[in-house]
C-alpha positions in Angstrom: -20.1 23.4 -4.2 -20.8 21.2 -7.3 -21.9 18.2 -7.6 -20.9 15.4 -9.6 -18.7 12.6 -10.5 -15.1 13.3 -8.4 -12.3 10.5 -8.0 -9.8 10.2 -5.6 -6.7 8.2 -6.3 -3.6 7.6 -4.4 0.1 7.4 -4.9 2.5 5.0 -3.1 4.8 3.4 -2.7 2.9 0.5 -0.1 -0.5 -0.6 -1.0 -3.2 1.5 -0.2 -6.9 1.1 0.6 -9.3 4.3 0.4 -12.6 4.5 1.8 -15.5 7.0 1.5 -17.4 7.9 4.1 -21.0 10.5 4.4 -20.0 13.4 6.8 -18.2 11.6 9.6 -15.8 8.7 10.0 -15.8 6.7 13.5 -12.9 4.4 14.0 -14.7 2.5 16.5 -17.5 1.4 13.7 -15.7 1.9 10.1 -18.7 0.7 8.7 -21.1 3.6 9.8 -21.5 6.2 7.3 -19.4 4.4 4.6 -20.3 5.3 1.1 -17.5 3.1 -0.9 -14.1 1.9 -0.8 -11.2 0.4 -3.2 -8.1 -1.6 -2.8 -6.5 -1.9 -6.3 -8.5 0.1 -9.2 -5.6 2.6 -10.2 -3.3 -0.2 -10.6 0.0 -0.5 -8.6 -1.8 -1.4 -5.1 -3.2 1.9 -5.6 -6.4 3.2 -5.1 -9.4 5.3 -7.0 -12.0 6.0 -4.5 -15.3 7.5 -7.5 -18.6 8.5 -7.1 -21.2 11.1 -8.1 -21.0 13.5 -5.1 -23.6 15.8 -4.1 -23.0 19.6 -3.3 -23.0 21.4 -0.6 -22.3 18.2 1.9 -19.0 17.1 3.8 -17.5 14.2 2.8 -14.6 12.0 4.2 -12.2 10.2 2.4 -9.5 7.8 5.0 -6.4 6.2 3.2 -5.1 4.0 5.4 -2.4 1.1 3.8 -3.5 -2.5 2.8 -1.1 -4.0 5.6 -1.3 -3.0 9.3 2.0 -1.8 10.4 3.0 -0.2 7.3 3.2 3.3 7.0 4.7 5.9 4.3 4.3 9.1 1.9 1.2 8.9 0.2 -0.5 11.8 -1.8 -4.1 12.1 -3.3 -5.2 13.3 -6.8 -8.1 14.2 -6.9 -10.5 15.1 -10.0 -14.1 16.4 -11.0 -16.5 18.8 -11.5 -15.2 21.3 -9.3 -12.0 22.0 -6.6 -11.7 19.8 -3.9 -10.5 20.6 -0.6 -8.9 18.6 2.1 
């Protein structure tokens, strides 16, 4: 409900890849939609998915691990403005 700068960032123990997409997220065309993405910017193969988000529009934010095959616990800090809801 308020926009602004929000940042997502992960925590791990496998490397992790975050991307941002606008409303919708196809698997069959991950590029579609995509707003932004990040491998490594929170340090320890983690990542911090930011950007100035507008309000009162759905966003969709896939963490997904840096490797195919490997999966894990991850969680997601997240930070702005305003709550954010997943």
């Amino acid at each position: 409900t308020t926009a602004g700068r929000y940042s997502f960032i992960s925590n791990s123990t496998f490397d992790t890849y975050g991307y941002l997409y606008n409303s919708s997220f196809n698997p069959s065309s991950p590029s579609s939609n995509l707003l932004t993405s990040d491998d490594d910017s929170a340090g320890n193969l983690q990542f911090n998915v930011t950007m100035y988000l507008d309000a009162g529009r759905a966003y969709v934010l896939v963490a997904t691990s840096y490797a195919p095959g490997t999966t894990g616990p991850i969680s997601i800090t997240a930070s702005g403005p305003n709550r954010v809801y997943f």
